[in-house]
C-alpha positions as CSV (number, residue, x, y, z in Angstrom):
1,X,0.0,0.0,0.0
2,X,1.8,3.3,-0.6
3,X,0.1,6.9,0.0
4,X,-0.4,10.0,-2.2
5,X,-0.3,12.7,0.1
6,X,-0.1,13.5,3.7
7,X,-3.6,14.5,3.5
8,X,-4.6,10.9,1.9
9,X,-3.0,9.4,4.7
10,X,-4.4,11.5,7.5
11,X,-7.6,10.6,6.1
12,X,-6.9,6.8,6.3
13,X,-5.4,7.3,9.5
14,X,-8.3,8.9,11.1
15,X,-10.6,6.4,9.3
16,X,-8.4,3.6,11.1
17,X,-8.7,4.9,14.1
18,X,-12.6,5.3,14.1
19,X,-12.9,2.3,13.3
20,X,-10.6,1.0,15.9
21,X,-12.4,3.3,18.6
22,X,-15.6,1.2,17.7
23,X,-13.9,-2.3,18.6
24,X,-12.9,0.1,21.6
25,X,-16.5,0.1,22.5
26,X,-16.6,-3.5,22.4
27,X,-13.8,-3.9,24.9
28,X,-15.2,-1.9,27.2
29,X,-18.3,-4.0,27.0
30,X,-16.7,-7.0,27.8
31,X,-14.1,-5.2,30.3
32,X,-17.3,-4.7,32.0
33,X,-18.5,-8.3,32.2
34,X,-15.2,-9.0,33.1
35,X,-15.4,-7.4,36.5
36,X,-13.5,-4.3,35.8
37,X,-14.7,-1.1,37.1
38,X,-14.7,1.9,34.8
39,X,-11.3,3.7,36.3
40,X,-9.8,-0.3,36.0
41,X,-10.9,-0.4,32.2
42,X,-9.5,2.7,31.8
43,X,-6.4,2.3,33.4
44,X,-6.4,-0.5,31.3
45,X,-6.8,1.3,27.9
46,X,-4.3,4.0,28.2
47,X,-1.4,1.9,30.3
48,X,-1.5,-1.4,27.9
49,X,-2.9,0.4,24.3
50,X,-2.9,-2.8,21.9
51,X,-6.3,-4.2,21.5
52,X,-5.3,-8.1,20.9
53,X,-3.9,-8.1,24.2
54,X,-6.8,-6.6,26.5
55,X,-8.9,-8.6,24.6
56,X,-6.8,-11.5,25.5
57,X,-6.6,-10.9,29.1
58,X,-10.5,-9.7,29.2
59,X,-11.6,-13.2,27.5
60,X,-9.4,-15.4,29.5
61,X,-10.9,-14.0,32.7
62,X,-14.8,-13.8,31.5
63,X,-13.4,-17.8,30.9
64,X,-12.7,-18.5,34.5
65,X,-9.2,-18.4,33.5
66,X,-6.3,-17.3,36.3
67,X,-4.9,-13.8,36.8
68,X,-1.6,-15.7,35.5
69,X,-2.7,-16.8,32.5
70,X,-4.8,-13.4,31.4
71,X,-1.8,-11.7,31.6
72,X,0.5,-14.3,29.8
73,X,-2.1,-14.1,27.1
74,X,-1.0,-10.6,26.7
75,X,2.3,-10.2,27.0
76,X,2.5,-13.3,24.1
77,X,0.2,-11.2,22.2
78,X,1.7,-7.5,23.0
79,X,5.4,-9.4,22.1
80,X,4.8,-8.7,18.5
81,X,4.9,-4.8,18.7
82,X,8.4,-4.9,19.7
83,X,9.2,-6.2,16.2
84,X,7.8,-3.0,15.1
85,X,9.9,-1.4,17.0
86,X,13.4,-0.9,14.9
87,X,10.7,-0.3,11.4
88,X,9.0,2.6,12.8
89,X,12.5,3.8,14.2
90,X,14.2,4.0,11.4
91,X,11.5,6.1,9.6
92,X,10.7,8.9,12.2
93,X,13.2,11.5,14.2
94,X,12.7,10.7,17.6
95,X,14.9,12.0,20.4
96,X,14.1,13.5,24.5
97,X,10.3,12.8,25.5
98,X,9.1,11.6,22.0
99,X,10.7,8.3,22.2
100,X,9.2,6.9,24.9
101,X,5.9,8.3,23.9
102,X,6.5,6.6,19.7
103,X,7.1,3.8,22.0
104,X,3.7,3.3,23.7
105,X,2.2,4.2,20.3
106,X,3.8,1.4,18.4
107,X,1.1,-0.6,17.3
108,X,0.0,-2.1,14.5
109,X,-2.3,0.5,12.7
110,X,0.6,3.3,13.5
111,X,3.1,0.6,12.1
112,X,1.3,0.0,9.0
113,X,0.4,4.2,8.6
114,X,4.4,4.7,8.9
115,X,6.4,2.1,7.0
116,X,3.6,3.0,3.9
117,X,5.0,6.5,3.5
118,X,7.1,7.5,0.9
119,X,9.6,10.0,3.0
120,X,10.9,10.2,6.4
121,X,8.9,13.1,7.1
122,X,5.6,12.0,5.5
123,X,6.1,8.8,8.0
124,X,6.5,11.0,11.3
125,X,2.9,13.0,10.3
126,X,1.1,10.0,9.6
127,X,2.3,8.1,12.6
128,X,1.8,11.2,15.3
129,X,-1.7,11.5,13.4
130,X,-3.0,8.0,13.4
131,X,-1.4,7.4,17.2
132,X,-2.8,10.5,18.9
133,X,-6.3,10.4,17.2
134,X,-6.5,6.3,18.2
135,X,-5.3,6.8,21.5
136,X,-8.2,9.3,22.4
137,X,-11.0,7.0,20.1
138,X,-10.1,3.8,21.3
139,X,-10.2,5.1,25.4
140,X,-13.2,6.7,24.6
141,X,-14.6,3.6,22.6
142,X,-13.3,1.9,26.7
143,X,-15.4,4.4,28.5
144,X,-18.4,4.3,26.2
145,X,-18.5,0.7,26.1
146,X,-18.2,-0.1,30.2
147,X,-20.9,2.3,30.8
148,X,-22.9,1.3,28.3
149,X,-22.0,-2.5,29.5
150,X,-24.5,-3.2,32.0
151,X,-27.2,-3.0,29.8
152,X,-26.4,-5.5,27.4
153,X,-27.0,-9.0,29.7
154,X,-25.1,-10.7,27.0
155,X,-22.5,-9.9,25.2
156,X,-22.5,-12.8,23.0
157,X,-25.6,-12.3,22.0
158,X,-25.1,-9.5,20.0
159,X,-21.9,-10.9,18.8
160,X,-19.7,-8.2,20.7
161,X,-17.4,-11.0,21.6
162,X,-16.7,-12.1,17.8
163,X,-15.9,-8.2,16.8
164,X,-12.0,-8.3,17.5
165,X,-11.4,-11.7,16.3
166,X,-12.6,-10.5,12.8
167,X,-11.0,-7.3,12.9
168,X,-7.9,-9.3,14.0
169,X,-7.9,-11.7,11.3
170,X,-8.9,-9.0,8.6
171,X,-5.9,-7.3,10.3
172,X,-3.2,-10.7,9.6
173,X,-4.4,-11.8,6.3
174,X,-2.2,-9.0,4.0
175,X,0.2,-10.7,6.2
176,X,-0.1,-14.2,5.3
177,X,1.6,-13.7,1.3
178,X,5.0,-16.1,2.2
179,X,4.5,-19.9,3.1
180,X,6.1,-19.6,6.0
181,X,3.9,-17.0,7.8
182,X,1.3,-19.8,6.6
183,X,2.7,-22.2,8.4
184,X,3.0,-20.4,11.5
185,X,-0.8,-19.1,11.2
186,X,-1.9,-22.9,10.6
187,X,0.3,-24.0,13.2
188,X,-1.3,-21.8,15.9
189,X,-4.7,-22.4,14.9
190,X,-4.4,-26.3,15.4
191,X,-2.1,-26.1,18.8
192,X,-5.1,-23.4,19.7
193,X,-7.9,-25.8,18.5
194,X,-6.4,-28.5,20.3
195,X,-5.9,-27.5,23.6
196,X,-9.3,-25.5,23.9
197,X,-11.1,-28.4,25.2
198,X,-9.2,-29.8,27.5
199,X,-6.6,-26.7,28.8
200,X,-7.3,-23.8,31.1
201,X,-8.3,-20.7,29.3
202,X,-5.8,-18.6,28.4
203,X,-2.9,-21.2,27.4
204,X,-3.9,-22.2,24.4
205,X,-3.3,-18.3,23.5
206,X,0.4,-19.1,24.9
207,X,0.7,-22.3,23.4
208,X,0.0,-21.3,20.0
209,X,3.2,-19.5,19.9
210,X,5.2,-22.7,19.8
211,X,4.7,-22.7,15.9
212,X,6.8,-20.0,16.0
213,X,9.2,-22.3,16.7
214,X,8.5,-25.1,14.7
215,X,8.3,-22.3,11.5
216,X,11.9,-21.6,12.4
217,X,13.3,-25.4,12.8
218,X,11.6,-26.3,9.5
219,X,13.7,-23.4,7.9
220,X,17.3,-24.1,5.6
């Protein structure tokens, strides 16, 4: 995907991160049935900031799952943004308070918005844009969707709880063009498929990462 014009990319970039403050409504709904009070789920939004993670954590404990394994769930999942890490840094100027800031912004909507640009400095306004404007949607989305929470008596129901697992995989599939990132995504989904019947919720999250592994041994 490459981008015409800063003001092309703004526009994607605000556009992604609407959409992303709607799945933030969904968390907050589930964040909700979870247990979490609203200054919890808030907490929750602005300290962690990556969606596949709180979801993680959120489902593993609706589950019946341990505190232990909702939060392994998350870090496996959260793991992948420091890949994003030396991409994003090698496309924006970032020195005193920015860095750690870019840092807790690195995600993969701001990942994809920067390493699309055709400069340097076209990749620092499209990142700064899509971070800041998904920040605020997506802990708005949290606060809407807590409060909102406790009127929905079921959150499955209304098929709130299916909502980030399709934006998820809509999110992976561009990603899924070598045969090895195949194998890795079929890999996970049979560990995953295989231990949900009989493991504790939340591992086979964790244990789906072992086709990392196997990916890598199978290589030359």
């Amino acid at each position: 995907m490459s981008v015409d014009s800063p003001a092309m990319a703004r526009r994607d970039g605000f556009l992604l991160a609407a959409a992303t403050g709607v799945i933030g409504v969904t968390f907050g709904v589930l964040a909700e049935e979870a247990g979490l009070s609203l200054a919890k789920s808030m907490a929750f939004s602005a300290l962690v900031f990556t969606g596949a993670s709180q979801f993680a954590a959120a489902t593993v404990i609706i589950s019946g799952g341990t505190a232990l394994a909702a939060v392994t769930s998350g870090l496996v999942l959260a793991a992948r943004n420091a890949f994003y890490g030396p991409s994003v840094a090698g496309r924006l100027d970032l020195r005193g308070w920015r860095r750690p800031v870019a840092a807790h912004f690195v995600i993969d909507e701001t990942t994809a918005m920067a390493v699309t640009q055709a400069d340097p400095e076209a990749a620092s306004d499209a990142f700064w844009f899509t971070g800041i404007w998904l920040f605020t949607l997506w802990n708005l989305g949290t606060v809407l969707g807590v409060l909102g929470g406790g009127l929905i008596a079921d959150s499955g129901a209304w098929g709130l709880d299916a909502a980030f697992p399709a934006a998820f995989v809509a999110l992976v599939r561009p990603l899924l063009g070598t045969p090895t990132a195949r194998r890795v995504a079929i890999g996970a989904a049979v560990i995953a498929a295989t231990l949900i019947p009989v493991a504790p919720a939340g591992v086979p999250i964790v244990a789906s990462a072992g086709a990392l592994v196997l990916a890598r041994r199978r290589r030359p």
